[in-house]
Structures are given as C-alpha cells and as structure tokens.
C-alpha positions as CSV (number, residue, x, y, z in Angstrom):
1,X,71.8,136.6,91.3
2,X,68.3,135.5,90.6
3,X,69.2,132.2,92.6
4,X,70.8,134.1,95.5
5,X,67.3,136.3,95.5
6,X,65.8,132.6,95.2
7,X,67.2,131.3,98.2
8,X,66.5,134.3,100.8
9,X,63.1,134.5,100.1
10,X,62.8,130.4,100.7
11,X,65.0,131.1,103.9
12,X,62.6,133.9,105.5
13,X,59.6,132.1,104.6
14,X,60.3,129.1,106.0
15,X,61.8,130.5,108.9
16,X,58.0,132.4,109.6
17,X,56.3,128.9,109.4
18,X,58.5,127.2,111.7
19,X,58.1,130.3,114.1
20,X,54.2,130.1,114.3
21,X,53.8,129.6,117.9
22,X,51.6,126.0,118.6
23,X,50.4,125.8,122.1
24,X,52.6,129.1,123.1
25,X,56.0,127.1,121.7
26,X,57.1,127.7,118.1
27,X,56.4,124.9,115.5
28,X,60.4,123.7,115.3
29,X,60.6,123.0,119.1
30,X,57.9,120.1,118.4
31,X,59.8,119.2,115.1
32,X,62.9,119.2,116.7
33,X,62.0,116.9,119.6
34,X,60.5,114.7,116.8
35,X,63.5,114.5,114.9
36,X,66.0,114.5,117.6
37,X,66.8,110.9,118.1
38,X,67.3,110.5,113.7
39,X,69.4,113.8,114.2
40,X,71.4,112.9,117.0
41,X,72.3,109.6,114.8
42,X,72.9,111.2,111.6
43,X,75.5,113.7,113.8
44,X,76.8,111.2,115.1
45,X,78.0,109.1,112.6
46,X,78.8,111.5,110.4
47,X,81.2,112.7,113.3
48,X,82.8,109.7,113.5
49,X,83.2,108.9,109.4
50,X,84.7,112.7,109.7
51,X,87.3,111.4,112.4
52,X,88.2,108.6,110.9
53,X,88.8,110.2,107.6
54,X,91.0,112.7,109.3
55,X,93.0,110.0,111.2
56,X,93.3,108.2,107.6
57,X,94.5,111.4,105.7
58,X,96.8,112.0,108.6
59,X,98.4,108.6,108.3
60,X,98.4,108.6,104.9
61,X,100.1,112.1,105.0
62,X,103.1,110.8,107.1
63,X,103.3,108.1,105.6
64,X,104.0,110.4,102.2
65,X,106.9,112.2,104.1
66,X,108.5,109.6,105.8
67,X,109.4,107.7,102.5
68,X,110.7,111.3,101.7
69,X,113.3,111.0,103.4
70,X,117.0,110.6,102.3
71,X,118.5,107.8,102.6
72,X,115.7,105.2,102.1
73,X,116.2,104.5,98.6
74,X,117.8,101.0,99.7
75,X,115.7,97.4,98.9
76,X,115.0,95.2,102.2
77,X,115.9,91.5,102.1
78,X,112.2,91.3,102.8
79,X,110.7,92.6,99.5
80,X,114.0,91.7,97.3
81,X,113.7,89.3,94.8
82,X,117.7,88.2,95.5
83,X,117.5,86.2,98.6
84,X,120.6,86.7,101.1
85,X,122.5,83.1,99.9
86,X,122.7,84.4,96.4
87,X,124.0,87.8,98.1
88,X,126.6,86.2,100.1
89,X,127.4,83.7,96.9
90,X,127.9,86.9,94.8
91,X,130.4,88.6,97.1
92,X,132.0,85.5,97.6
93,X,132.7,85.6,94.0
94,X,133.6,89.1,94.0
95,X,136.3,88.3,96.1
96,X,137.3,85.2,94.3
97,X,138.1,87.3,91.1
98,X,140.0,90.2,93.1
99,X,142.1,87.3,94.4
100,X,143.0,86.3,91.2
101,X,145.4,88.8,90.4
102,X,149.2,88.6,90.8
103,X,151.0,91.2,92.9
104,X,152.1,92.7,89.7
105,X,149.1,92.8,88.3
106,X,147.6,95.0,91.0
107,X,150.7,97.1,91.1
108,X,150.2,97.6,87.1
109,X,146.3,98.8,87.9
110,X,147.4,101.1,90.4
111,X,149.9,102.4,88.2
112,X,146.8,102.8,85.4
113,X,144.2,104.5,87.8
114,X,146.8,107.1,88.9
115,X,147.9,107.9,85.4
116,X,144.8,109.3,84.4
C-alpha cells in the first residue's frame, strides 16, 4: 500500500514539473523534441524484436501441432539409421524363409491359427 501511495505522489509531482510552461510551451514538449530521434529508435526496434518474436512463437507453435498429428509416427529414409539396400535385403529375406515351406507345411499353420 505504502508503495502504491509511493508511486502516485512520484506520478503527480513529476507530471507538475514537466507541465511548467517555458517560453508559453510546457517543459516535456522541449524534452520530447530532444528525445524524439533516441525514442523513435528505441520504438522502433523494440517493434520489430516484438514481431519477430511473434512470427517465431507462431512457427514454433505450428510446428508443435503439426507433429501432433496422427499418423506421423513413421521414420524417413532420410533420418533412419537402416539405409534402403538393407531394407530391400531384409524383405528379400523375409520372403526367402516364407518360401521355404512345403504346401503342407502351410496348410498345417493354417490349420493351427484357426484352431485357436
């Protein structure tokens, strides 16, 4: 409370001194044109840092949701340590093995996987 009391009396007092007229103008139009040019840099580039922090977080914030989305769980070629020879060698061999069985081998597996 004390600080709030504090701060209104700092307010009013130093809005009386930059009131007191100066050559029938009050004393902030003088600081103002004074300080205009540092001002108008200081707004400005704190405009554009506030831009581009927006365009950033807004990037960064689609960026969250798109890899939200179902069905992008899979690995690219790009990033994957496997390169696509060793793929295509793998399912190569994949078929290999399911080629290995007799026709009454596979008949005895279907006969297994519909029993239970």
């Amino acid at each position: 409370m004390f600080s709030l009391i504090k701060f209104v009396i700092a307010f009013c007092l130093s809005f009386v001194i930059l009131s007191i007229p100066i050559q029938r103008k009050p004393a902030f139009y003088y600081l103002n044109n004074w300080a205009a040019p540092i001002t108008g840099e200081i707004f400005d580039t704190s405009k554009s840092a506030l831009l581009k922090g927006v365009k950033d977080g807004k990037n960064f914030g689609k960026k969250v949701f798109n890899n939200t989305k179902p069905g992008l769980d899979r690995i690219s070629t790009k990033s994957s340590s496997i390169d696509r020879e060793t793929k295509a060698s793998l399912k190569a061999a994949r078929e290999d093995a399911h080629s290995d069985y007799t026709d009454e081998e596979k008949d005895m597996l279907i006969k297994i996987l519909k029993a239970n």
